[in-house]
C-alpha positions, 0 to 999 in steps of 0.5 A, a space after each residue: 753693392 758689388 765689387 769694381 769687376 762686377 760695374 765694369 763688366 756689367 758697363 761693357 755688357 750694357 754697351 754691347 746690349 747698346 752696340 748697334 743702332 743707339 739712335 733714339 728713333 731706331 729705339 723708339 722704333 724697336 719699342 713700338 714696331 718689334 715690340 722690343 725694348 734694349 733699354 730694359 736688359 740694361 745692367 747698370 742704371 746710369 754712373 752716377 755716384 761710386 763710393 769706393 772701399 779700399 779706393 786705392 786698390 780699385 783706382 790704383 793696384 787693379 787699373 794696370 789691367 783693363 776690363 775685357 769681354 772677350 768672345 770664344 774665337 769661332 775657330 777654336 783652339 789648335 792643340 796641336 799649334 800650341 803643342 808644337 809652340 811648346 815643344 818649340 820654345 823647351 828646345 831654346 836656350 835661355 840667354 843664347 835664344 831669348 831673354 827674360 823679362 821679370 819686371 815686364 813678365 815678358 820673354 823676347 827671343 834674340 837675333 840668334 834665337 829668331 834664326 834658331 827657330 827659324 830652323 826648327 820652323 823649316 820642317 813644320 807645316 805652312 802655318 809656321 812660315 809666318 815669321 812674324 806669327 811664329 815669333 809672338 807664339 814662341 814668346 807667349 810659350 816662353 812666358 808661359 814656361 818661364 814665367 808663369 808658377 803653378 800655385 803663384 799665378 795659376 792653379 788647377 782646379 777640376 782639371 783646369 787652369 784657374 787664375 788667381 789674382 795676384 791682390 786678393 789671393 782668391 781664384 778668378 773664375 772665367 777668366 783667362 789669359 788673351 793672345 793663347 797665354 791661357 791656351 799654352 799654359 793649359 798644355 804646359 799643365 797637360 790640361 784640356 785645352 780651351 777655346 781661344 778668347 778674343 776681344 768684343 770690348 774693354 774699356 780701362 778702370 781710369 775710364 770708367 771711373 772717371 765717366 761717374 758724376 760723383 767718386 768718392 772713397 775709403 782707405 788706410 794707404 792713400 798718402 803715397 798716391 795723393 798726387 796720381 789720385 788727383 791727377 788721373 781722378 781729380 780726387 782729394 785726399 782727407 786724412 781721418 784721424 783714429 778713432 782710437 790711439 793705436 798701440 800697434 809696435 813695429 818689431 822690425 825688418 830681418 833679412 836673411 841670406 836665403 829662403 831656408 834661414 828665413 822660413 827657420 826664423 818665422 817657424 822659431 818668430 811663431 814658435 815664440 808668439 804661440 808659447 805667449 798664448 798669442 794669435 799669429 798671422 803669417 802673410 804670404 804672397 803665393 799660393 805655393 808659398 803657403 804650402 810651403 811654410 805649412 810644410 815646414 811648421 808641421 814636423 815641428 809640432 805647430 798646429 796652423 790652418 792655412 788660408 789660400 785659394 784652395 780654401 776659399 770656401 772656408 774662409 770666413 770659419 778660418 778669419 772668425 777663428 784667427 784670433 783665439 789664443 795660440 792660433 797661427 794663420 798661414 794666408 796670402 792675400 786673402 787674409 790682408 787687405 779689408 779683413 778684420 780679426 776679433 781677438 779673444 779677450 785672452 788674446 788681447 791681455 797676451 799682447 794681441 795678434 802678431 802680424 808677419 809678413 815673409 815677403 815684401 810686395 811691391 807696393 809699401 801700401 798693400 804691407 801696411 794692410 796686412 800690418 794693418 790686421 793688427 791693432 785694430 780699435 785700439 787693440 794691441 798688437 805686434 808686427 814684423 818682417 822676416 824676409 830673405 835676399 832670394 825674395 822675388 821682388 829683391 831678385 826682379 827689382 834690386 837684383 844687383 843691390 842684393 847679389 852685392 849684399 850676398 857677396 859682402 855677408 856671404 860668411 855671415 850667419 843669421 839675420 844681416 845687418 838691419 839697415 840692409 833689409 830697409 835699403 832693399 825694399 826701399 829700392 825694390 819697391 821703388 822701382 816695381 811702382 815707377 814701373 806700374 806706374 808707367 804701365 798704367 799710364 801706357 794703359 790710358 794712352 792705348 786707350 786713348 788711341 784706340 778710340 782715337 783710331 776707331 773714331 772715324 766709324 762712330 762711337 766705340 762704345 
């Protein structure tokens, strides 16, 4: 029993421990002659059945990032290289220089930029005369200035860059970033810098599973990848029906035109909730957003505890407690997906909890988990989302619809018109999952060719 990181690593461990000289008669040979048995330093005993909780987050939310081991680069890391990158690409101009990518993440300097840098390079040492090097490296500083947020999709903790992972909403440790992301991120950050990491093996999540005689698996939100599950996994979809009738009440979607009304309209949403002697839970998507609404609710005499990546260590005291009367939970992730809430009985006859949701993410299924916290066993129980046009993912993935939206309500006070917020993230989320959908399909096309390009020296694994 341990989580998909824990089988994939453990996969590729085996695979290295197996790398060299896989034949039966060297085996048999290193058994008998230099006493020494692979076989028994082996992690996994075979892939034989897999039964997946929350199937669609392993198989589907996480399988964009492939599983890599990665080795310390024996040369180690260049501050004074990345230094330099850093100060290099603060010195570009955005638009005029280089570009931004949001929805890929990625930053792409311009014809102009390349000639800039080109520049700036000329009085540098040798190892910036590499246009092509220089280029990559400038690009990666870029991403690392520009989009990569402390308390979104970094922390640091003990004088070091941890990352979090973007859909639980805890700190993935020993983990870093490839190609000197991680290195350059660390000098934005004025942290020690580590040892550059580069690749020994990895194998896609698409792969793996698939390599299992048997896959099988358990969520609430399969309905919408029913077609991709069948496709790249040959799993069929059950639908399961309650165990109880639900009593769960949706309040609605209200968008605001700004981050300060919308943070005003939740602050008031759990005003109200707590006055009923009702458990609210307010789902996050950053770290830094967490904090912020904490920020916002203490002069207002609204007694909260808040449940990030920095409070791991308490999270099992602070879920055990989110259903007492009156108790408000400020969460990421962490509190979504998986996490059930014992409602007090006082609770349950105040109406139960009441779920807010203050972003959309990109995809409908991970909402309906954090709406899902609610009304659960047939409890009742209220959910609602307050969100606002300066939302990241309206800004990434519907930009123009909602530039369009602010210009037209721009004298408008409150919250906007109803169908307005249920247009935005049918659009947004539309698009951010054709996007990852394509992004993991060029994952096992990669794959695909890698082993495909290595083929001819034998296994690859």
């Amino acid at each position: 029993y341990c989580t998909n990181k824990d089988i994939g690593f453990d996969y590729l461990r085996d695979s290295l421990t197996m790398s060299a000289h896989r034949g039966r008669e060297r085996l048999q040979n290193e058994k008998v002659i230099e006493r020494g048995d692979r076989l028994d330093k082996q992690l996994l005993r075979g892939l034989h059945i897999s039964i997946d909780d929350e199937i669609d987050r392993v198989l589907i939310d996480e399988a964009r990032t492939p599983f890599i081991i990665s080795g310390s680069d024996k040369s180690g890391a260049d501050e004074t290289l990345y230094g330099t990158a850093i100060e290099l690409a603060g010195k570009l101009e955005e638009d005029a220089d280089f570009d931004i990518d949001n929805e890929d993440r990625a930053a792409r300097l311009t014809d102009k930029g390349r000639e800039h840098l080109g520049d700036l390079a000329d009085a540098l040492p040798p190892s910036w005369r590499s246009k092509r090097a220089r280029e990559e490296l400038i690009q990666q500083a870029l991403a690392a200035l520009h989009l990569f947020e402390l308390d979104k999709h970094y922390l640091i903790k003990d004088g070091k860059v941890h990352i979090i992972d973007e859909y639980t909403g805890r700190v993935m440790p020993d983990r870093s970033w490839e190609r000197g992301l991680h290195q350059l991120i660390e000098i934005k950050e004025g942290c020690e810098i580590s040892a550059r990491q580069g690749t020994l093996a990895r194998i896609t999540y698409q792969r793996l599973f698939r390599r299992y005689l048997r896959v099988a698996g358990m969520t609430g939100t399969a309905e919408e990848v029913r077609p991709e599950l069948e496709a790249v996994y040959d799993l069929r979809t059950v639908q399961v029906p309650p165990n109880r009738p639900s009593q769960r009440r949706d309040l609605g979607c209200s968008l605001y035109l700004t981050a300060a009304e919308k943070w005003d309209a939740v602050a008031s949403s759990i005003a109200a909730m707590q006055k009923e002697g009702r458990p609210v839970l307010v789902g996050t998507r950053s770290v830094a957003a967490s904090e912020k609404l904490s920020a916002e609710l203490e002069p207002l005499g609204i007694e909260h505890v808040v449940l990030n990546a920095r409070q791991d260590a308490a999270e099992a005291e602070i879920v055990a407690l989110a259903g007492l009367p009156g108790r408000v939970t400020v969460a990421t992730n962490m509190a979504g997906r998986g996490t059930d809430i014992h409602l007090a009985e006082d609770s349950c006859s105040a109406g139960g909890l009441h779920v807010i949701l203050t972003e959309y993410h990109e995809s409908p299924r991970i909402d309906r988990q954090l709406f899902g916290r609610c009304a659960r066993q047939g409890d009742p129980g209220t959910h609602e989302a307050i969100v606002s046009l300066q939302d990241e993912i309206f800004q990434q993935h519907a930009a123009a619809s909602a530039n369009g939206i602010a210009s037209r309500y721009a004298d408008v006070g409150g919250a906007l018109p109803p169908w307005s917020g249920k247009y935005l993230r049918v659009l947004a989320q539309r698009s951010a999952e054709w996007k990852n959908a394509q992004t993991r399909r060029a994952t096992i096309a990669l794959d695909k060719k890698l082993d495909s390009a290595l083929g001819f020296a034998g296994r690859t694994e």
